[in-house]
N, C-alpha and C positions, 0 to 999 in steps of 0.2 A: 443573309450573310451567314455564310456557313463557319463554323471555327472547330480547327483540329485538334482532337480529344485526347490529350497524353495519356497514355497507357505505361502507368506506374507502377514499376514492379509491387510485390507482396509485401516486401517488407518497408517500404517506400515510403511516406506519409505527405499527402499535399500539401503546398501551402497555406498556412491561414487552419488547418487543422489537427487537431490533437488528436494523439494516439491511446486509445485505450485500453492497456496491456492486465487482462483479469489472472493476477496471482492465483495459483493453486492455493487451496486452501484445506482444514483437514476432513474427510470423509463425513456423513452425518454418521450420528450411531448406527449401529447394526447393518451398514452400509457394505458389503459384498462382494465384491469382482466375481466373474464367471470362472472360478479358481476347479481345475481340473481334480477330480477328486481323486486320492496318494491311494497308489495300490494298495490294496489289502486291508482299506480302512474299514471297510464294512464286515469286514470278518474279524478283526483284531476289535472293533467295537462290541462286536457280540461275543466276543471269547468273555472278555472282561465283564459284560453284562450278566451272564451266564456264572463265571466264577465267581463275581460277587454278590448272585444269588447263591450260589451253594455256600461260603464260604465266610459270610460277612454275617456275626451275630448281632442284630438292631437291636437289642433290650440291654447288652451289658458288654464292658469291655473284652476283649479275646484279641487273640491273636488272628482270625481272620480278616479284622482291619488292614494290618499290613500286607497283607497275602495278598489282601485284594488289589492292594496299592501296588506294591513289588510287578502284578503280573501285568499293571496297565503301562509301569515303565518297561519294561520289557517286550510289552506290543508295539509302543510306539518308536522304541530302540531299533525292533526288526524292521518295524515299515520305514523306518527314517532310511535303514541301510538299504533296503528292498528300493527302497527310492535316487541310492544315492548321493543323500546329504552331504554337504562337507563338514567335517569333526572338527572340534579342538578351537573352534573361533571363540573369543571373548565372550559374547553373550549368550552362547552354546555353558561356557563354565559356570556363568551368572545361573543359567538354569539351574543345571544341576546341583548347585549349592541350592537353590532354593529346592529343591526335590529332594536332595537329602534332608534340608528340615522339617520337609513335610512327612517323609518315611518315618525319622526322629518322632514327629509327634503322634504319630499313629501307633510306632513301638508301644508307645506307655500303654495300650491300650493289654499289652502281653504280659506290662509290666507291675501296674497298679491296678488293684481291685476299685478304687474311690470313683465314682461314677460323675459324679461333679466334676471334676478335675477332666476325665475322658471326656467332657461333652465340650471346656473350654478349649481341649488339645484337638479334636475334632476340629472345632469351627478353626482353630489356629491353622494347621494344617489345609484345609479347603484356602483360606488366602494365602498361602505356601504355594501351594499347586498352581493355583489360576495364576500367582507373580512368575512362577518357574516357568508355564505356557507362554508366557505375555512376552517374557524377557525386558526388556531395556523400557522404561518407560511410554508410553505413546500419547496422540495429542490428544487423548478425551480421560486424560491424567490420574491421578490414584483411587481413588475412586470409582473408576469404571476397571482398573489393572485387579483389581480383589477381586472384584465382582464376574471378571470376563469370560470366564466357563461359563456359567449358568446363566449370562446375561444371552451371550451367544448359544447357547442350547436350544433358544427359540426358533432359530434360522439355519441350524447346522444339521438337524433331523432331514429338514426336505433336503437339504445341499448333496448332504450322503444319501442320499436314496435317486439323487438325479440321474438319469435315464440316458445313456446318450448309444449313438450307434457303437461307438470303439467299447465301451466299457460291459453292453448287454449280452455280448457273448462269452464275456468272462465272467460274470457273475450269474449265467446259466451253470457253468461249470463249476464254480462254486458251492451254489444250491444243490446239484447234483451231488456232487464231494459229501455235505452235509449229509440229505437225505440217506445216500448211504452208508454213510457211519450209525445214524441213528436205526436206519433197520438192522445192522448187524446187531447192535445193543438189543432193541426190541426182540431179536430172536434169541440169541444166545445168553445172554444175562441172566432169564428167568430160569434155562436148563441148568447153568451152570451153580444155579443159587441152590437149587431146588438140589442139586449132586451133590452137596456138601455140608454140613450145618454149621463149620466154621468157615467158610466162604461164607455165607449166607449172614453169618456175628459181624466179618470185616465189610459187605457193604451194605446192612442197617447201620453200621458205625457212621461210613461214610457219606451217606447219603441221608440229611435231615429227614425229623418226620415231618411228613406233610400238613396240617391242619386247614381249618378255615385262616384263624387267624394268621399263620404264618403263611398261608398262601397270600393274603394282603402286602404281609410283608415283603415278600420273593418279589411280587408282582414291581411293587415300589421301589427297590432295590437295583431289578434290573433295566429297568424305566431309567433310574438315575445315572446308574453306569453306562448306559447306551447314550444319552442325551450327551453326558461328559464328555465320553470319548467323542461323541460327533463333536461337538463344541470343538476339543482339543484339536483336532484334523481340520477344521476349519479354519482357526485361529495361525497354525503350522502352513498352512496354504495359500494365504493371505493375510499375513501380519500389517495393522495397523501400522502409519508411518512413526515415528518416534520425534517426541515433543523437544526442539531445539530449546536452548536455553537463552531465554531474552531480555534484556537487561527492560526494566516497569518504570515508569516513574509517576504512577499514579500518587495523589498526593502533596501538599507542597512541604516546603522546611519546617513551617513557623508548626503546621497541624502536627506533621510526626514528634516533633525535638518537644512540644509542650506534651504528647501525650505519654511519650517516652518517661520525658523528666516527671510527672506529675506521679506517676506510677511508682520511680525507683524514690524518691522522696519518702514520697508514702509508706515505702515496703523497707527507706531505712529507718524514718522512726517507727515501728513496729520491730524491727530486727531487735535496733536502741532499747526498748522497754521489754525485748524477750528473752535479753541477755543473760538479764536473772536466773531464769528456767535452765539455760540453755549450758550457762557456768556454773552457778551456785546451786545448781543439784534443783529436784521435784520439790524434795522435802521442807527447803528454804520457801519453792512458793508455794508450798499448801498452809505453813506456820505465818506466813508473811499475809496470804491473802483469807487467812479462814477458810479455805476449800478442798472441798471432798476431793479425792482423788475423780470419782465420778464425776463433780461439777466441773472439775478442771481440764477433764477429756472430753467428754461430751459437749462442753461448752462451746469448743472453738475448732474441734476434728474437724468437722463437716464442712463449716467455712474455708475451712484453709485449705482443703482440696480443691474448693472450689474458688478459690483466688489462686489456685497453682494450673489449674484445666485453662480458666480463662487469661492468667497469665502468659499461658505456653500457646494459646491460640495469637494472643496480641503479638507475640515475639513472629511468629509463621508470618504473621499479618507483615510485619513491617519488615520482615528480609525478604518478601516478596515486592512490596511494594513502595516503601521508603525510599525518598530520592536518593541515587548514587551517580548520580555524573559527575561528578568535583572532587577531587579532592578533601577538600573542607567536607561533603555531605557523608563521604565516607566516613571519615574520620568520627566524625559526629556520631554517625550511626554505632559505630562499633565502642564509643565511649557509653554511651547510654545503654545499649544492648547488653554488653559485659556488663554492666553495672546491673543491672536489673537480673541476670540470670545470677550471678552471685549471691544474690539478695534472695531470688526466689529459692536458689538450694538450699539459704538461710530456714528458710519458710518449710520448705520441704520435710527438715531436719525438725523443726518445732511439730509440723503433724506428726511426726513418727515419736516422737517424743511424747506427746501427747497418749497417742495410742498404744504406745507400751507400759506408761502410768496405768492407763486403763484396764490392759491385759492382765499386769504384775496382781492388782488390786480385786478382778473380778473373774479371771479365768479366763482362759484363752478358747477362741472359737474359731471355725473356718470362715464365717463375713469378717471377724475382725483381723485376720490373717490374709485375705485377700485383697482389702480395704489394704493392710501396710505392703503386701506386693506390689501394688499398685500404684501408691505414690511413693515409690522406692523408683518404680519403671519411670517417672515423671522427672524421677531426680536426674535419672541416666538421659533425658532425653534432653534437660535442659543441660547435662554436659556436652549430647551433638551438638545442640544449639550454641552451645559456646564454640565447639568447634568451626563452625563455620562463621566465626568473624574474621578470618584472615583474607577469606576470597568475597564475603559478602553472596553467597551462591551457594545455595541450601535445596539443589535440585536432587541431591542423593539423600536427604533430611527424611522426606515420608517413608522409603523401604527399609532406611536403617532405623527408625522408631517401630517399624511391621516387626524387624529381626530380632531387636532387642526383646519387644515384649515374647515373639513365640521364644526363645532361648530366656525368658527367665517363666514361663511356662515348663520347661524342661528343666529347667532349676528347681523350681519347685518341683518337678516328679523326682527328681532325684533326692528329694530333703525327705520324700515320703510325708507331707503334710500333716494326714491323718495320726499318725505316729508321733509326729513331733510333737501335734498339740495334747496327746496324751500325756506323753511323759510331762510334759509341762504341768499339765492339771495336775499329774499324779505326783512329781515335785512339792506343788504347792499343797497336796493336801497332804504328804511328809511333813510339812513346817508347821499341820494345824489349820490351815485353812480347808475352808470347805470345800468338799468337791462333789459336782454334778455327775452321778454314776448312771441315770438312765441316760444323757446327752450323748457318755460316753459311751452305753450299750448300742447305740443307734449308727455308731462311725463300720465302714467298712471290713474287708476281712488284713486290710493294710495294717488294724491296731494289732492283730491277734497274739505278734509275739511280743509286743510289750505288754498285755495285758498276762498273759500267761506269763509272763517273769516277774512283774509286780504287784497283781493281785493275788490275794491266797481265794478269793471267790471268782476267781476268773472263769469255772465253767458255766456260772450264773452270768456274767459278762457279755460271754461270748456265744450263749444259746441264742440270742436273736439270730445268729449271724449262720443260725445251721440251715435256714432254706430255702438260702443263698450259694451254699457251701455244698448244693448236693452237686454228682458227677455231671460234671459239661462235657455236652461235643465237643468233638478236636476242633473244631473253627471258634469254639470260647475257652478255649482253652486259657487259663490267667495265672503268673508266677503267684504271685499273692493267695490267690485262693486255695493254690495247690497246698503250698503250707500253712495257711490256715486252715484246711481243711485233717491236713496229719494233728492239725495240733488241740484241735474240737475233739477227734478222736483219739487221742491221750489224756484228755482231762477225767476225772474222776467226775461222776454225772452228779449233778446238782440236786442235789437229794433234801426232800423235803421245800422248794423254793416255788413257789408258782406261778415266781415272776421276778425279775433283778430287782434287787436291792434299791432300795432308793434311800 
């Protein structure tokens, strides 16, 4: 017996069985589309590789960091228009705000001689750029948005080099184009060096010399530049999708609200017993408790950063994942939450307290200056944190903690660090205390004009600092060093010294 076999449309589903509908889900990492490669990318790649080999000094801050920076936004400014792009969208501004902070932090590198300082504004800036590439968060989340140039760099080299029929005739004509720009240089260059002896001064100026080692250098430089830019063109071509916002409720009541409550308890008798310190002055608990200034900073610094790090992770913890369906859970959360971020600014304010007894007492240095930047930025973030109890939605939380610290990176360039903590020393050894003169011989050419206005042996000071101070190429070019270098050369020579003062 034969029986006639319904033919079910597509979207149709038989009786008696379930349909299995497989949601999109997001990309694996490093995951690709067959993304058409943007005009002019493979040439706006090498300009940049190229300029920021000639232009970019790896041993010490200059002004050819920016330069280098400035010409790769301006590559991918033309190729976006050469493309087309549409201007002026939302997350087109997000970029650029983030691109100017990253330009900002490369500036310093024209602007402070401190080498230290250039190597944090450095890495700040590299998570500047790769968030300003990324734009708007995506679903393999902060974490991989820092890291997304050079994560993608692995995969964007062959991408840009891919081979296809529409694209191999224009990048024969390119090559072309190249090749002969470079033979007209090859020929004309050396006549015209050899015609002139000040042509010949302006391009040894301009043109590094070449070494072994700084061939290593060049080599690495334009390696990185090219790798970038491909990353950045790949990224622009195929942007990851963007991580919706989802309400969690990993978790139940009873575990959050005990672990919540057990913490602010905690952090308020501790505030309760710091109050002392906190109103009645240091000097109250040093006569109070018998304690060094020493034993009193060092005793409890180090801790209390580290109950404000894992403080400020617990809080991330439970606005991500703390129940919120109810009312009442809200409620709840933003009672305990407030509470404990209050308390930790409590906490926050006791390390800095702490570490400024220590400083007032033993002289000031750049870890114990960076150590109070740094739970200064902890303070500022457990203020976002506070801000986001109104919404309970803390998905803008990790880029405005990125922005905050690179902008108090730029704060600090702008306080001129090195400087501050001199005159500080030089203050304290005014009033009789001792001061550390070789520590201070060792700092940058950033001290050079407080040192020349308050020492009378400042050319003994400031001789470390002369071979450092000899002339830079235009791509190292440093505001700092330019005047500390007029200002070495004004000092009356240190006659008779055959080494700083100690």
């Amino acid at each position: 017996m034969s029986q006639q076999i319904r033919k079910h449309p597509a979207h149709a589903v038989p009786p008696g069985m379930v349909r299995v509908v497989r949601q999109p889900g997001p990309r694996p990492l490093f995951e690709r589309a067959e993304s058409a490669v943007p005009g002019g990318a493979k040439l706006a790649a090498l300009v940049v590789a190229v300029v920021g080999t000639v232009v970019v000094p790896v041993d010490r801050p200059g002004i050819g960091w920016v330069l280098a920076l400035l010409v790769a936004v301006a590559a991918l400014l033309a190729c976006a228009r050469l493309s087309g792009t549409r201007r002026g969208t939302p997350r087109q501004w997000r970029q650029a705000a983030w691109a100017l902070l990253a330009i900002a932090l490369l500036a310093v590198g024209a602007w402070r001689a401190a080498e230290w300082l250039f190597v944090l504004c450095v890495l700040a800036a590299a998570v500047a750029a790769s968030l300003a590439v990324v734009g708007k968060r995506t679903v393999h989340g902060t974490t991989y948005d820092v890291l997304a140039v050079p994560l993608e760099a692995f995969r964007a080299v062959p991408w840009l080099f891919r081979r296809t029929p529409r694209t191999g005739q224009r990048q024969g004509r390119v090559l072309g184009a190249v090749l002969l720009s470079g033979l007209v240089l090859v020929v004309f260059l050396p006549l015209l060096v050899s015609a002139d002896p000040r042509f010949a001064e302006f391009v040894s100026d301009l043109v590094p010399e070449v070494r072994p080692g700084s061939a290593v250098q060049s080599a690495l430089v334009f390696a990185v530049g090219f790798a970038a830019m491909a990353a950045v063109f790949l990224i622009a071509a195929d942007p990851l999708p963007e991580r919706e916002n989802r309400t969690t409720t990993v978790g139940d009541r009873l575990s959050w609200t005990s672990l919540l409550g057990t913490l602010s308890v905690l952090f308020a008798a501790y505030v309760g017993v710091q109050a002392t310190a906190l109103f009645g002055g240091t000097d109250y608990v040093l006569r109070t408790d018998g304690l060094t200034s020493a034993d009193y900073a060092r005793g409890g610094f180090w801790q209390l950063c580290a109950c404000t790090a894992l403080t400020l992770a617990v809080l991330a913890a439970a606005l991500r994942w703390a129940p919120k369906a109810t009312r009442a859970d809200r409620t709840v959360l933003r009672v305990l939450l407030g509470a404990l971020t209050v308390l930790s600014l409590v906490v926050v304010l006791s390390a800095l307290s702490r570490m400024w007894t220590y400083q007032q007492a033993y002289g000031f240095t750049v870890p114990r200056l960076l150590v109070e930047v740094c739970e200064s930025w902890l303070g500022v973030v457990f203020v976002l944190v506070g801000a986001t109890l109104g919404t309970l939605r803390a998905s803008w939380l990790p880029r405005a903690a990125i922005a905050t610290a690179a902008l108090a990176l730029l704060g600090l360039a702008a306080a001129n660090p090195e400087a501050a903590i001199a005159t500080a020393n030089l203050d304290r050894a005014a009033r009789g205390k001792p001061l550390d003169v070789r520590y201070l011989s060792r700092f940058s050419a950033d001290v050079a004009p407080v040192v020349a206005r308050r020492r009378p042996d400042a050319a003994c000071l400031l001789r470390p600092l002369a071979g450092a101070l000899a002339d830079d190429a235009w791509p190292a070019w440093n505001l700092s060093r330019a005047r500390a270098r007029e200002i070495v050369r004004s000092q009356v020579p240190c006659a008779d010294r055959a080494s700083v003062p100690g």
